[in-house]
PyMOL Python script that loads the backbone (N, CA, C, O; Angstrom):
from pymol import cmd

cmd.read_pdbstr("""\
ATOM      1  N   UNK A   1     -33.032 155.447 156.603  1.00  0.00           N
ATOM      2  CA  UNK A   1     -33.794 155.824 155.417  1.00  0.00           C
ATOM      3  C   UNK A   1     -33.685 154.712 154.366  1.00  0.00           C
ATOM      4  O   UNK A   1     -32.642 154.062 154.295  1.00  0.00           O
ATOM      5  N   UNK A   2     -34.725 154.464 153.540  1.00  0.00           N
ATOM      6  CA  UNK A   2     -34.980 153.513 152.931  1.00  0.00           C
ATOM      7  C   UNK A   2     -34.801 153.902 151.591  1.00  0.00           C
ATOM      8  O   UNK A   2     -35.195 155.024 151.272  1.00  0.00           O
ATOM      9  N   UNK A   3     -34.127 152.966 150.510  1.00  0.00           N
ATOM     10  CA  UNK A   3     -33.595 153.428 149.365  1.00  0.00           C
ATOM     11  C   UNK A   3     -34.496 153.152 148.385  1.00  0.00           C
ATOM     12  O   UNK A   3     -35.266 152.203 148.535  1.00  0.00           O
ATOM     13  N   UNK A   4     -34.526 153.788 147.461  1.00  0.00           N
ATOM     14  CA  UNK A   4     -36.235 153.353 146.296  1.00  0.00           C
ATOM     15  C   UNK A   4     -35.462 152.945 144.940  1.00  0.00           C
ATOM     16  O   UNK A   4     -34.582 153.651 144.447  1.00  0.00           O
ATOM     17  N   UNK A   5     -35.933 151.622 144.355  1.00  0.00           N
ATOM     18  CA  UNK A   5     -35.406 151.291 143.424  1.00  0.00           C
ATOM     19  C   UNK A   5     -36.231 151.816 142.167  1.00  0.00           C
ATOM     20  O   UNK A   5     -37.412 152.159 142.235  1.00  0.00           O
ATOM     21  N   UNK A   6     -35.342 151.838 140.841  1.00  0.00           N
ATOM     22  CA  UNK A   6     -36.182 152.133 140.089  1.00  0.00           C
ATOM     23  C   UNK A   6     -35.553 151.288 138.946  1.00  0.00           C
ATOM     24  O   UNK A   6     -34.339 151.260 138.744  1.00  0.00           O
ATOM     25  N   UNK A   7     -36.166 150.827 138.455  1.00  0.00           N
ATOM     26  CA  UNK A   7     -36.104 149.658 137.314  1.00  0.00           C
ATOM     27  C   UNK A   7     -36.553 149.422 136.137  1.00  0.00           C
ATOM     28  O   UNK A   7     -37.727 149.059 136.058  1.00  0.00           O
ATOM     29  N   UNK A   8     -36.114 149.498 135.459  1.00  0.00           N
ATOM     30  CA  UNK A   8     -36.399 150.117 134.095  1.00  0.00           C
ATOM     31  C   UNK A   8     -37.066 148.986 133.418  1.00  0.00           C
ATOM     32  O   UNK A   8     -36.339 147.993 133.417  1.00  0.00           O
ATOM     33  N   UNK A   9     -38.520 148.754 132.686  1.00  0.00           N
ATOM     34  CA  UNK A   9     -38.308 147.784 132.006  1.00  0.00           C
ATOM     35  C   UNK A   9     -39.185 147.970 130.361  1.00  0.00           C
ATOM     36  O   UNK A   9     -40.006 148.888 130.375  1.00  0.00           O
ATOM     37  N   UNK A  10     -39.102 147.413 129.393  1.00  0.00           N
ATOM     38  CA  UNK A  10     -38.978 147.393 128.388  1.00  0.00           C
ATOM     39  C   UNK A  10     -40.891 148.008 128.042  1.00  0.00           C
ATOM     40  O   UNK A  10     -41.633 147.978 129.024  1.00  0.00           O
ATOM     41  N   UNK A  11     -41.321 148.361 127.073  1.00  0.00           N
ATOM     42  CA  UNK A  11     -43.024 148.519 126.249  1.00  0.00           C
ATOM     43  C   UNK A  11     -43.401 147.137 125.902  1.00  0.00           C
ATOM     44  O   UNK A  11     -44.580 146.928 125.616  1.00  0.00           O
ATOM     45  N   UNK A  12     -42.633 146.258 125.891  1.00  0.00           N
ATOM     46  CA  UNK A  12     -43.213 144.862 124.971  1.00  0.00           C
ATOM     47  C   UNK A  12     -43.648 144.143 126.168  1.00  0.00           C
ATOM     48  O   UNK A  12     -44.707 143.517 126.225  1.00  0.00           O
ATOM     49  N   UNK A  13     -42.734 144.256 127.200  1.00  0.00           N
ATOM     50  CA  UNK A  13     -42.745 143.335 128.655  1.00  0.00           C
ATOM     51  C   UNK A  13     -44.517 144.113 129.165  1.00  0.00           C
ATOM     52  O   UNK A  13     -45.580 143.516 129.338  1.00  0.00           O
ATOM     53  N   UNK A  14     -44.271 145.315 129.258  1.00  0.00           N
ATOM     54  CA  UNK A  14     -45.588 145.529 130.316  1.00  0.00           C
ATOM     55  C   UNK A  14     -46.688 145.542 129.342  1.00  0.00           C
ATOM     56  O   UNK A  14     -47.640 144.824 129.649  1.00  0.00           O
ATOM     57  N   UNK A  15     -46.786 146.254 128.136  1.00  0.00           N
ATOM     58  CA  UNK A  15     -48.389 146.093 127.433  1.00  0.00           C
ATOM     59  C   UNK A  15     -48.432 144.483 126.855  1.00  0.00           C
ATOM     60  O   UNK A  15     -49.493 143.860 126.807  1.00  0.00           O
ATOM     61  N   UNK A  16     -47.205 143.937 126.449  1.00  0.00           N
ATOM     62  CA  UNK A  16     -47.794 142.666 125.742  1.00  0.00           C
ATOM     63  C   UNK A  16     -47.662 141.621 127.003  1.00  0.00           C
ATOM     64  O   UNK A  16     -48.780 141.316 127.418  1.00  0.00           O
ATOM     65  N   UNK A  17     -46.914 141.182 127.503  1.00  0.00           N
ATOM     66  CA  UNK A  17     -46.471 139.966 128.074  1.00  0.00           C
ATOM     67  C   UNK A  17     -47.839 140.328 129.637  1.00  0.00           C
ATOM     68  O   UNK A  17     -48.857 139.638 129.694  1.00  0.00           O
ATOM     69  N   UNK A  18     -47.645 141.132 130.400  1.00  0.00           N
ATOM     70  CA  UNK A  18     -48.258 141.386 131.189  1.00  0.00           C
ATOM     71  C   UNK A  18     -49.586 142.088 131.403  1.00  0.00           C
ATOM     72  O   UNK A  18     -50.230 142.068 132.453  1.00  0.00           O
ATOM     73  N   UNK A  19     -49.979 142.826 130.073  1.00  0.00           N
ATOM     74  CA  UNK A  19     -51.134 143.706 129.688  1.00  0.00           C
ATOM     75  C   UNK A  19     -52.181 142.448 129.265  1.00  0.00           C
ATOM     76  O   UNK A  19     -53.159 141.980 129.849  1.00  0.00           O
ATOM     77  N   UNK A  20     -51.547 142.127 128.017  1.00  0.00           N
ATOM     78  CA  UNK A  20     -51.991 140.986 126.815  1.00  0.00           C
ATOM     79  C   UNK A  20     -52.016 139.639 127.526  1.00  0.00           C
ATOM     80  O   UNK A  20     -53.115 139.175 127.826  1.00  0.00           O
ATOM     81  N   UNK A  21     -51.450 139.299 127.676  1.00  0.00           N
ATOM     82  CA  UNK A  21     -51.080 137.616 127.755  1.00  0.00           C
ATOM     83  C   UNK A  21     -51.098 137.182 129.196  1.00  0.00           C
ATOM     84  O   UNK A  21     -51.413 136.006 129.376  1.00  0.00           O
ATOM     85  N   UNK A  22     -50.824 137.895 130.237  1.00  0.00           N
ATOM     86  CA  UNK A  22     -50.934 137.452 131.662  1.00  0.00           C
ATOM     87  C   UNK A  22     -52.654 137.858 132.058  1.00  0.00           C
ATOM     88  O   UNK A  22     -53.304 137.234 132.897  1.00  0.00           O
ATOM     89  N   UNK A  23     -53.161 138.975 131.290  1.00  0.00           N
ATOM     90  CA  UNK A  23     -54.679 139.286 132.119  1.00  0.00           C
ATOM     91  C   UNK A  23     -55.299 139.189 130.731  1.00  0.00           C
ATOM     92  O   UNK A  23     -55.564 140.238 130.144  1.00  0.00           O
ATOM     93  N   UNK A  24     -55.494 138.281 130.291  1.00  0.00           N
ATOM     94  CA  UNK A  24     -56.228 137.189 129.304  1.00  0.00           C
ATOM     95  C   UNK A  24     -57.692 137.554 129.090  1.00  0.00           C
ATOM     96  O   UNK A  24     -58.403 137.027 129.945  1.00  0.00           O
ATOM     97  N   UNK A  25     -58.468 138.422 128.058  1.00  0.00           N
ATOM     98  CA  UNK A  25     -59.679 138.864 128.851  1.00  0.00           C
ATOM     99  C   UNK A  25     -60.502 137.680 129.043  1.00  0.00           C
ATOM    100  O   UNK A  25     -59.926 136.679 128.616  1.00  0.00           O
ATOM    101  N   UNK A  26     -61.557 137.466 129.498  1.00  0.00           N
ATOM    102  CA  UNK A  26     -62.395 136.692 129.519  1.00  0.00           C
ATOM    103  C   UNK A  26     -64.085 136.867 129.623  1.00  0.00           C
ATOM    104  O   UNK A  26     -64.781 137.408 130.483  1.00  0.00           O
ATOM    105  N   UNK A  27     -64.265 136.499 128.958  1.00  0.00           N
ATOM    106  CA  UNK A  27     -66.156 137.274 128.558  1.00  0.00           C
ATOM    107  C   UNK A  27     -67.104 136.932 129.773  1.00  0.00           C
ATOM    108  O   UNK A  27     -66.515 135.857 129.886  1.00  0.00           O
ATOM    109  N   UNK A  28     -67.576 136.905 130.281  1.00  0.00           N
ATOM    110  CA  UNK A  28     -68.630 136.751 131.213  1.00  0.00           C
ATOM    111  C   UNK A  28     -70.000 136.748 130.563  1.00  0.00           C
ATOM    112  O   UNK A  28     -70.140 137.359 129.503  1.00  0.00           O
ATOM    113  N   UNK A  29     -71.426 135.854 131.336  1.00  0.00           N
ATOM    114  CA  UNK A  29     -72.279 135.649 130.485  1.00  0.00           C
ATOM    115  C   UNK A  29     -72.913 136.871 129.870  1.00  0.00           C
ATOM    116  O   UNK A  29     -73.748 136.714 128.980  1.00  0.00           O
ATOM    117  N   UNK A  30     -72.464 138.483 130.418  1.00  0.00           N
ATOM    118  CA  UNK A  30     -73.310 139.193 130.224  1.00  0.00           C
ATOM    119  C   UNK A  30     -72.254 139.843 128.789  1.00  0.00           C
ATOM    120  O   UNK A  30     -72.459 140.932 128.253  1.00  0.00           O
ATOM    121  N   UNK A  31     -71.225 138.939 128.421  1.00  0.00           N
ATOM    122  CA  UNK A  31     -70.490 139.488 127.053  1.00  0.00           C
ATOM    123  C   UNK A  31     -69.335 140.899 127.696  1.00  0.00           C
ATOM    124  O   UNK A  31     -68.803 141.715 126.944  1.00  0.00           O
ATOM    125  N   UNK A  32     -69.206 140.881 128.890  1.00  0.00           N
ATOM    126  CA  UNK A  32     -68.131 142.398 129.691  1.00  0.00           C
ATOM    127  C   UNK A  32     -66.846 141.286 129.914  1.00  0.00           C
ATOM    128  O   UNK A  32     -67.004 140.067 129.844  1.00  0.00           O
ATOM    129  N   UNK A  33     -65.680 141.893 130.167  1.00  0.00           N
ATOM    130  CA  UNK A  33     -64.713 141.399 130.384  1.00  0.00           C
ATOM    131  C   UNK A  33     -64.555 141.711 132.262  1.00  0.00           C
ATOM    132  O   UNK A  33     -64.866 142.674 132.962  1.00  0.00           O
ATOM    133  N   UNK A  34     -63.968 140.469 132.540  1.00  0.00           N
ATOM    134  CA  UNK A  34     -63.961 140.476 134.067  1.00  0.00           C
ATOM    135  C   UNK A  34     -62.590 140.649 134.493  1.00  0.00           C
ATOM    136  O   UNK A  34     -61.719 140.619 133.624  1.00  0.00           O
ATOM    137  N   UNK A  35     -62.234 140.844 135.840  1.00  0.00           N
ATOM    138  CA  UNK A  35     -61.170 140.670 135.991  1.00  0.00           C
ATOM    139  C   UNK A  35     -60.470 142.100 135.210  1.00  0.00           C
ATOM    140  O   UNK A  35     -59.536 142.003 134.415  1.00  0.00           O
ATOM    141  N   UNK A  36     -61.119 143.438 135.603  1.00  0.00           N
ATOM    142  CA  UNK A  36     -60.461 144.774 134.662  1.00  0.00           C
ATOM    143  C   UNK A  36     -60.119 145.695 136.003  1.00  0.00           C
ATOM    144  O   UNK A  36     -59.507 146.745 136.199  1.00  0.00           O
ATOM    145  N   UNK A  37     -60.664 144.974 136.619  1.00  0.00           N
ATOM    146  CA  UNK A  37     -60.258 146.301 137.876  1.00  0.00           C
ATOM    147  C   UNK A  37     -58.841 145.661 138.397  1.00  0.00           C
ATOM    148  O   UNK A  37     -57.885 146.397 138.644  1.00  0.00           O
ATOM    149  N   UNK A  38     -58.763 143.962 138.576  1.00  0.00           N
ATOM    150  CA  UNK A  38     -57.500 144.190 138.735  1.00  0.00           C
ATOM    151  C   UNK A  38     -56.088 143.926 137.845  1.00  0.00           C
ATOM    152  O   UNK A  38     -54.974 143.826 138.360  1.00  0.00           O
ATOM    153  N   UNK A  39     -56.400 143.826 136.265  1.00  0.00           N
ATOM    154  CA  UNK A  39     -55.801 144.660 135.273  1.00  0.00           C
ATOM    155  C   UNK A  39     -55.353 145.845 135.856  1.00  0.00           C
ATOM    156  O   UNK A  39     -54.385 145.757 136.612  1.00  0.00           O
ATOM    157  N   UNK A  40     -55.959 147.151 135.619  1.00  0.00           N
ATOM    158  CA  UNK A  40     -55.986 148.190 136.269  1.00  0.00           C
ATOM    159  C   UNK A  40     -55.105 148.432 137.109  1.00  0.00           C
ATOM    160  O   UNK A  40     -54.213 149.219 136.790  1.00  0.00           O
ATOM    161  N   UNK A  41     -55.104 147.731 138.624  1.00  0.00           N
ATOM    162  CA  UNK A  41     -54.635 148.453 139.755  1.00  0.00           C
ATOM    163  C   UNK A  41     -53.243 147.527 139.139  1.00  0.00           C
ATOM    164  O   UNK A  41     -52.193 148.069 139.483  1.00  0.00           O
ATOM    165  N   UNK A  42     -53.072 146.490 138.463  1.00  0.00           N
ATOM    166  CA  UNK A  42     -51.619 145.943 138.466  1.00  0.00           C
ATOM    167  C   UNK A  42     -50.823 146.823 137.652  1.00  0.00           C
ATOM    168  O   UNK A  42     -49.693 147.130 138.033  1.00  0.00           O
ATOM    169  N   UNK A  43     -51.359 147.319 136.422  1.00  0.00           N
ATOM    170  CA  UNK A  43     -51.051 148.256 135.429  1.00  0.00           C
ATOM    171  C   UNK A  43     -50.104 149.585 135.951  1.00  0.00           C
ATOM    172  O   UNK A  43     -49.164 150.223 135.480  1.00  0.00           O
ATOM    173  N   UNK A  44     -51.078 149.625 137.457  1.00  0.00           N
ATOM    174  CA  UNK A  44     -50.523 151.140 138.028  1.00  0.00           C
ATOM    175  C   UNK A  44     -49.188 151.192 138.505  1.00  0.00           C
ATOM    176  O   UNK A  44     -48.614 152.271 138.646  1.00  0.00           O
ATOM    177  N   UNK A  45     -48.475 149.743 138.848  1.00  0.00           N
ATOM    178  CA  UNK A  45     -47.528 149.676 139.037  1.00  0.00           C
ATOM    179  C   UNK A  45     -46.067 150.194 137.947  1.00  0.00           C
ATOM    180  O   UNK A  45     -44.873 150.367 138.194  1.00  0.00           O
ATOM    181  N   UNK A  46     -46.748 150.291 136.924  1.00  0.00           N
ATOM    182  CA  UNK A  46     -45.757 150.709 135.954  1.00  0.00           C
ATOM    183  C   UNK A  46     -45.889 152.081 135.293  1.00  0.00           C
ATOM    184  O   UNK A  46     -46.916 152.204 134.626  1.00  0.00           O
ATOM    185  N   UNK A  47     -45.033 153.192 135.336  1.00  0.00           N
ATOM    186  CA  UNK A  47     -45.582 154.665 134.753  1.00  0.00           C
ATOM    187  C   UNK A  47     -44.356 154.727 133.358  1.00  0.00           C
ATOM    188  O   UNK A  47     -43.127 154.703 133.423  1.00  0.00           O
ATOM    189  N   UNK A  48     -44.869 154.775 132.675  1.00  0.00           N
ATOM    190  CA  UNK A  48     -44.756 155.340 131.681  1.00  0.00           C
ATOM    191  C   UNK A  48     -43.794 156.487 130.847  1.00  0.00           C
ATOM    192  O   UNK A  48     -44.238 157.553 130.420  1.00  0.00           O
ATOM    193  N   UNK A  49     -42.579 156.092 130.731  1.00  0.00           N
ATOM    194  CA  UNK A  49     -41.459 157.386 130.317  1.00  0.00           C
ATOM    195  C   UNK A  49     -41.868 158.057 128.929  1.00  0.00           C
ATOM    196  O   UNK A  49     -42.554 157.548 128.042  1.00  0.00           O
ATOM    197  N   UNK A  50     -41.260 159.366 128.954  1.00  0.00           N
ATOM    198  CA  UNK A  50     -41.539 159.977 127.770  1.00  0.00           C
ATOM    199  C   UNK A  50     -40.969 159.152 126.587  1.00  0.00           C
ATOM    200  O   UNK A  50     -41.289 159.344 125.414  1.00  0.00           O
ATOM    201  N   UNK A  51     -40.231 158.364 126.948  1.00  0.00           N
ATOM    202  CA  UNK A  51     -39.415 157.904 125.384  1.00  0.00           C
ATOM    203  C   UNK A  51     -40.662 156.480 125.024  1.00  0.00           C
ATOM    204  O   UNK A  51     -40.881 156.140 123.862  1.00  0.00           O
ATOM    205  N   UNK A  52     -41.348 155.812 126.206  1.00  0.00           N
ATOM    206  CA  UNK A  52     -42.474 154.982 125.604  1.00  0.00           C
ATOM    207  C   UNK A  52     -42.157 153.601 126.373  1.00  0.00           C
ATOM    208  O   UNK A  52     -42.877 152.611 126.239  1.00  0.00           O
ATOM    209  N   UNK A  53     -41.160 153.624 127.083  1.00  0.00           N
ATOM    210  CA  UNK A  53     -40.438 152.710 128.176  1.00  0.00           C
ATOM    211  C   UNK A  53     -41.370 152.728 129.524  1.00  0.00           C
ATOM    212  O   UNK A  53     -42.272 153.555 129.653  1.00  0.00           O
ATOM    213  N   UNK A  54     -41.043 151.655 130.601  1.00  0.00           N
ATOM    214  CA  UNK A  54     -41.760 151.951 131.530  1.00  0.00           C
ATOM    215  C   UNK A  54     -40.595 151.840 132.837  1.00  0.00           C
ATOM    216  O   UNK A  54     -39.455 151.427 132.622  1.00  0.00           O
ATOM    217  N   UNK A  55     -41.025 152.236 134.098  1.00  0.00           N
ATOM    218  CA  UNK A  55     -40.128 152.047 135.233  1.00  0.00           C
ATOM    219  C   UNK A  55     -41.029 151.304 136.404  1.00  0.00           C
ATOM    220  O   UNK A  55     -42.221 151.581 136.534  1.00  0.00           O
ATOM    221  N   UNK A  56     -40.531 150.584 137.030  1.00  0.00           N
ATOM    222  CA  UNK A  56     -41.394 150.252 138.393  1.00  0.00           C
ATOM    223  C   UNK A  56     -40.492 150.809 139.394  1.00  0.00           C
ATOM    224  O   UNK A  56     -39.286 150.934 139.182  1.00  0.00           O
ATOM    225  N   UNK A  57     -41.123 151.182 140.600  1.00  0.00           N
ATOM    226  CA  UNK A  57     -40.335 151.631 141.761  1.00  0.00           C
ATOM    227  C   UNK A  57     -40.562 150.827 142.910  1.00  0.00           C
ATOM    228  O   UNK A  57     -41.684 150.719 143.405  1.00  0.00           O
ATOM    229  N   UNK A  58     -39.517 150.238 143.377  1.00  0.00           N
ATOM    230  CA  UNK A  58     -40.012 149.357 144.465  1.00  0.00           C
ATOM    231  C   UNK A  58     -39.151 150.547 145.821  1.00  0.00           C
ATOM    232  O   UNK A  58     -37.971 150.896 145.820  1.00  0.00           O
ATOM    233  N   UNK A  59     -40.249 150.931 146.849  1.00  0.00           N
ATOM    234  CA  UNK A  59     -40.026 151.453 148.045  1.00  0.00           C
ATOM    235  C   UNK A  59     -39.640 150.662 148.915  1.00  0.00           C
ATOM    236  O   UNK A  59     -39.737 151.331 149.943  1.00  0.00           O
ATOM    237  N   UNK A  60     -39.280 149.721 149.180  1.00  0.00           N
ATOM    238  CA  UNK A  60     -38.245 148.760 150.095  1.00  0.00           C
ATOM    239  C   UNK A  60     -37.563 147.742 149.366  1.00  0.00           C
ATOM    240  O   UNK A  60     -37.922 146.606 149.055  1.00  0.00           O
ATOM    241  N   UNK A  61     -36.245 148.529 149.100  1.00  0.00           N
ATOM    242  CA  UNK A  61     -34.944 147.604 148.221  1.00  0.00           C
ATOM    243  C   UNK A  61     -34.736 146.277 149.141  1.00  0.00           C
ATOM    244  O   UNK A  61     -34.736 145.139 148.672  1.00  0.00           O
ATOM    245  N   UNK A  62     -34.576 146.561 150.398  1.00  0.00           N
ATOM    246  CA  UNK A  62     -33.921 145.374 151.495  1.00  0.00           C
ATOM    247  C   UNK A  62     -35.234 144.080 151.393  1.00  0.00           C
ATOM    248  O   UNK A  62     -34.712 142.969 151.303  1.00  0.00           O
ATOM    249  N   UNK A  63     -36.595 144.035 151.393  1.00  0.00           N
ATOM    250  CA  UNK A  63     -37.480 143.541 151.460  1.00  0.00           C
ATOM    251  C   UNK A  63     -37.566 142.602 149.769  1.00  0.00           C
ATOM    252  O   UNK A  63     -37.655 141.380 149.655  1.00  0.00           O
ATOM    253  N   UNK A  64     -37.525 143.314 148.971  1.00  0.00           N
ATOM    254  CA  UNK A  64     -37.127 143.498 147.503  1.00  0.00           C
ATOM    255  C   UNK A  64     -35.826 142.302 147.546  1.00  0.00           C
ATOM    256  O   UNK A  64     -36.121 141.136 147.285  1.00  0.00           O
ATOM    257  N   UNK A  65     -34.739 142.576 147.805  1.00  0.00           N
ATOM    258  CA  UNK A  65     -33.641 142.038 147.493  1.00  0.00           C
ATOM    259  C   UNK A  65     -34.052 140.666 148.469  1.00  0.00           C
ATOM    260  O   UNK A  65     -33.396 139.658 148.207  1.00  0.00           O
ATOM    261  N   UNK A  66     -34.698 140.588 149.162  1.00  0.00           N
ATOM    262  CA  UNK A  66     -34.492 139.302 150.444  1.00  0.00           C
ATOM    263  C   UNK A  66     -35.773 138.470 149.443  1.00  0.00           C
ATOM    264  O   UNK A  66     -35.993 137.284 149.686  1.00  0.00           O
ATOM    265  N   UNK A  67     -36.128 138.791 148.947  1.00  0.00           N
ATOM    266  CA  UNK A  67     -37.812 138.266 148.417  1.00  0.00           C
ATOM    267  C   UNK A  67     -36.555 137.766 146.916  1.00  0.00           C
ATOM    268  O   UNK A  67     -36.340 136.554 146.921  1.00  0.00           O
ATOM    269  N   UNK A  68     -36.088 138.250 146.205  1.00  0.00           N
ATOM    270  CA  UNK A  68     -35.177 137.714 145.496  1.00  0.00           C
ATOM    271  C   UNK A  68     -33.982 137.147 145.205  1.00  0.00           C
ATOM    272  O   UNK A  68     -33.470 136.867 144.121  1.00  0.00           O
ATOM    273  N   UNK A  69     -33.450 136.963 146.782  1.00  0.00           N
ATOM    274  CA  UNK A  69     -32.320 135.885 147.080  1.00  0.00           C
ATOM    275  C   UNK A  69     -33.517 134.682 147.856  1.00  0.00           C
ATOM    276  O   UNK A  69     -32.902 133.782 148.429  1.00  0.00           O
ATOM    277  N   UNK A  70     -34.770 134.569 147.933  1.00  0.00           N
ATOM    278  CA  UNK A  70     -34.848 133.368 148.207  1.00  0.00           C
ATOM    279  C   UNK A  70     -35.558 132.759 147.570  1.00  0.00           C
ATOM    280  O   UNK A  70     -35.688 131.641 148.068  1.00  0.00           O
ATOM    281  N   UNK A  71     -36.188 132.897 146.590  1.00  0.00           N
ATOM    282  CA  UNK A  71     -37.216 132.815 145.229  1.00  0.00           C
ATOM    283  C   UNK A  71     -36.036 131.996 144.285  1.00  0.00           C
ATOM    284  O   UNK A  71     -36.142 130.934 143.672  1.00  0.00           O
ATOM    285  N   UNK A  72     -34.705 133.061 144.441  1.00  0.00           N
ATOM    286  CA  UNK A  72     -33.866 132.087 143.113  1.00  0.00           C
ATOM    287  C   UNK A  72     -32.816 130.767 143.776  1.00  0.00           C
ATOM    288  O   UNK A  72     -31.741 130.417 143.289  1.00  0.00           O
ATOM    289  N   UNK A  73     -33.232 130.405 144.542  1.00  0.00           N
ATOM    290  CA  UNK A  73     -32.936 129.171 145.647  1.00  0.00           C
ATOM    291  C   UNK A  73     -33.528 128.526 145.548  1.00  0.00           C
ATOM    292  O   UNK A  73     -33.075 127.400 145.748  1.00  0.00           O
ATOM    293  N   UNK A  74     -35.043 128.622 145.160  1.00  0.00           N
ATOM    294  CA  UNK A  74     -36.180 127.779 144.907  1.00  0.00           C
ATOM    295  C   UNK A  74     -37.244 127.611 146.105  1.00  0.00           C
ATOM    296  O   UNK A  74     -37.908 126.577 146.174  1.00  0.00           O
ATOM    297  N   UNK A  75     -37.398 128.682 147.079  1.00  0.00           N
ATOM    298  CA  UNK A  75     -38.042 128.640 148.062  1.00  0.00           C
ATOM    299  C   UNK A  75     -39.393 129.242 147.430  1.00  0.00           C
ATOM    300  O   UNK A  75     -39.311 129.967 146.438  1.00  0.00           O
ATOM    301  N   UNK A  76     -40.552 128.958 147.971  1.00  0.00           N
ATOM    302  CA  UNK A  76     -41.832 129.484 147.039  1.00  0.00           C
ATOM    303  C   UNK A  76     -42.474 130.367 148.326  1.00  0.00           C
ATOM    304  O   UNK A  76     -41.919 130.335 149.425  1.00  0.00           O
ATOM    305  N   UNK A  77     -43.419 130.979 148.142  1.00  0.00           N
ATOM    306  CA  UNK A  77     -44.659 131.589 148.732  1.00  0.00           C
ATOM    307  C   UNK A  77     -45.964 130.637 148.854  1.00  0.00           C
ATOM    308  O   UNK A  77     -47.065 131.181 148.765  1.00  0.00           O
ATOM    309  N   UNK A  78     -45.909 129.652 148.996  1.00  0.00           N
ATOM    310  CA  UNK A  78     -46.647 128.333 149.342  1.00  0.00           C
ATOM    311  C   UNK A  78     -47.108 127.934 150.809  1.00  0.00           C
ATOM    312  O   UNK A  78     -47.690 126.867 151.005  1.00  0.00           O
TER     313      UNK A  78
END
""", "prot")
cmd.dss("prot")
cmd.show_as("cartoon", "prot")
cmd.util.cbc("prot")
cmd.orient("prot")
């Protein structure tokens, strides 16, 4: 059985840094912002606590943890 992480992370991190500043809107000639659907589905990754905090849940810790012992080694997805 597979263990589910849950990870707490801050209101400033997911609406500003990742809401705001990572999905940048950008106008298209018809004046609509592009690039909202996958805003959206990235957004879904994070739910929302009553206190105004958010959590992500990652469903494979082992996959999770191996993807972050080799990333901070300096190995890329390249």
């Amino acid at each position: 059985m597979q263990t589910v992480l849950t990870i707490p992370i801050s209101k400033g991190i997911v609406e500003v840094i990742i809401s705001d500043m990572f999905f940048k809107p950008e106008l298209d000639k018809d004046d609509e912002e592009m690039d909202l659907i996958t805003k959206t589905n990235t957004l879904k990754l994070f739910h929302q606590q009553d206190d105004g905090s958010y959590v992500a849940k990652v469903s494979n810790a082992i996959l999770y943890n191996l993807t972050l012992q080799h990333t901070s080694v300096g190995l890329s997805f390249r």
